[in-house]
C-alpha positions as CSV (number, residue, x, y, z in Angstrom):
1,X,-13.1,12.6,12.2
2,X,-10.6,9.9,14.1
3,X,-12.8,7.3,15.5
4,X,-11.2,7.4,18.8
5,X,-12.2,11.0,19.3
6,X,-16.0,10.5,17.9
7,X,-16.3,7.5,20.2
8,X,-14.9,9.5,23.1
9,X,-18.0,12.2,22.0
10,X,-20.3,9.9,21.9
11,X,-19.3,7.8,25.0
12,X,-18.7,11.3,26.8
13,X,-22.2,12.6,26.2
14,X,-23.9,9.2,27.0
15,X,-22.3,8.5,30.3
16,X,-23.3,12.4,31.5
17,X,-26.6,12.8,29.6
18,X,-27.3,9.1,31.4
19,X,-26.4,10.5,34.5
20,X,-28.1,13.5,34.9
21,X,-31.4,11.8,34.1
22,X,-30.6,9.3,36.8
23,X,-29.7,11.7,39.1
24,X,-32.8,13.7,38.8
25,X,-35.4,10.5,38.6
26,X,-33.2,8.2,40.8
27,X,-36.9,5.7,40.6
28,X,-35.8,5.3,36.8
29,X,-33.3,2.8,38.1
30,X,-35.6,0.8,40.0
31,X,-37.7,0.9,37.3
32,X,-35.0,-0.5,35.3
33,X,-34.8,-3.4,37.1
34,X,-38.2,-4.1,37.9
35,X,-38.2,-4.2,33.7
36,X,-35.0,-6.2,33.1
37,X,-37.3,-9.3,34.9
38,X,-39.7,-9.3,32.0
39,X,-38.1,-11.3,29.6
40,X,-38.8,-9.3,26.4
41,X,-37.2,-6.1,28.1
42,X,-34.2,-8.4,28.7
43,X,-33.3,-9.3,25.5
44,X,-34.3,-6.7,23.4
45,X,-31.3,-4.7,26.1
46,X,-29.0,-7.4,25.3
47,X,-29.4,-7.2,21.9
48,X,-29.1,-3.8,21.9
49,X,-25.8,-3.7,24.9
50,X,-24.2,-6.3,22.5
51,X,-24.6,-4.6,18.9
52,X,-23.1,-1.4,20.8
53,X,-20.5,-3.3,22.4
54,X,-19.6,-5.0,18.9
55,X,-19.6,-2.1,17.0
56,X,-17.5,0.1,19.2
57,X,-14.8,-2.7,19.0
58,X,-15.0,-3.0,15.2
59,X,-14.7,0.4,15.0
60,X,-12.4,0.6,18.0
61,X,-10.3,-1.8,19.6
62,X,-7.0,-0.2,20.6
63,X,-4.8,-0.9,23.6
64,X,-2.6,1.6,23.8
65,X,-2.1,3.0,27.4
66,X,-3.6,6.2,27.4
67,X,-7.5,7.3,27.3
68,X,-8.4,5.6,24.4
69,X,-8.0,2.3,26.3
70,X,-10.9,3.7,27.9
71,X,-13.6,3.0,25.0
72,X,-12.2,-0.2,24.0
73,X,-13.1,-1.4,27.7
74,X,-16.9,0.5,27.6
75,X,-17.0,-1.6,24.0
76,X,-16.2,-5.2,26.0
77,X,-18.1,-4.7,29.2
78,X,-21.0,-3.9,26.5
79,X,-20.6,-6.7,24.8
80,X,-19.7,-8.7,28.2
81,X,-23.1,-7.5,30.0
82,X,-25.1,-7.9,26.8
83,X,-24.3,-11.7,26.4
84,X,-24.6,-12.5,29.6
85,X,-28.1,-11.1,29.9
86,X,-29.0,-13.0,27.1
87,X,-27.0,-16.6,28.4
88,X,-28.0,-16.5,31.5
89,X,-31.2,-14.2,31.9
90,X,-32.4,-15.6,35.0
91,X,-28.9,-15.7,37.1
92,X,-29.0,-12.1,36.1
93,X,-32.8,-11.1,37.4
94,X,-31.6,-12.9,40.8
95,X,-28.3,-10.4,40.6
96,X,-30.4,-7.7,40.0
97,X,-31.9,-8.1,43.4
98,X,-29.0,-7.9,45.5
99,X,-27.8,-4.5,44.1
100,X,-29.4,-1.5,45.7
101,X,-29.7,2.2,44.1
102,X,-27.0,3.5,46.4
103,X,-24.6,0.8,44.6
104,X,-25.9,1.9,41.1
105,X,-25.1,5.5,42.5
106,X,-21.8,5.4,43.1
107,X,-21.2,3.7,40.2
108,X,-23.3,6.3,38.0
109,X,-21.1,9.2,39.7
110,X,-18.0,6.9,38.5
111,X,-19.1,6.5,35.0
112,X,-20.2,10.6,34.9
113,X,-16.4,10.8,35.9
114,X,-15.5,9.0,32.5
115,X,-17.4,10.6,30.8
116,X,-16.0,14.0,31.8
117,X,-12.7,12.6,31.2
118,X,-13.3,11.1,27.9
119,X,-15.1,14.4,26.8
120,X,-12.2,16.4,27.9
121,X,-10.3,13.9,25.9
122,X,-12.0,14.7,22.5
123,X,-12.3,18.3,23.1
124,X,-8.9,19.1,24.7
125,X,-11.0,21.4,27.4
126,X,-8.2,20.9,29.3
127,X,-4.9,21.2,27.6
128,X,-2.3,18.0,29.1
């Protein structure tokens, strides 16, 4: 199987199977940042946001104008958000408080958008 179209599966299924729980349990995402201010949460997540990130660009860093952009930019803002939740872990708990859940759930609806789009990429549910 091509890389780009397993990435796109597993991306795909993430961003809606990550949705849908948040969506349904919307106190999971306060929750989640009530946890990223204990410091051991925090960087076992940004070890674990930048060995995703890393791998999907190892595996997958192509620039090509079309959807497989798309992973290659899920694979740096991995890797972005993971180092910079380990660099600068306080800045980031400080962040955290000026984001609300209706912020977080716009951009969740966003990202369940990629998804869709990426999984309609891989499966070609939607012929182009």
């Amino acid at each position: 199987m091509d890389a780009s179209i397993f990435l796109a599966k597993f991306w795909g299924w993430y961003l809606i199977i990550f949705f849908f729980i948040l969506s349904f349990n919307p106190n999971r995402i306060k929750q989640i940042f009530e946890d990223l201010k204990d410091q051991k949460f925090l960087i076992i997540t940004s070890f674990i946001a930048i060995i995703v990130g890393l791998l999907t660009i190892l595996f997958h860093n192509v620039w090509e104008p079309n959807w497989k952009f798309l992973i290659t930019a899920i694979g740096w803002i991995s890797l972005g958000a993971g180092l910079v939740l380990f660099i600068f872990p306080k800045g980031t708990a400080k962040w955290l408080e000026f984001i609300n859940v209706k912020l977080v759930q716009v951009l969740y609806v966003l990202l369940f958008l990629t998804g869709v789009f990426l999984l309609n990429a891989a499966y070609n549910l939607v012929p182009s």
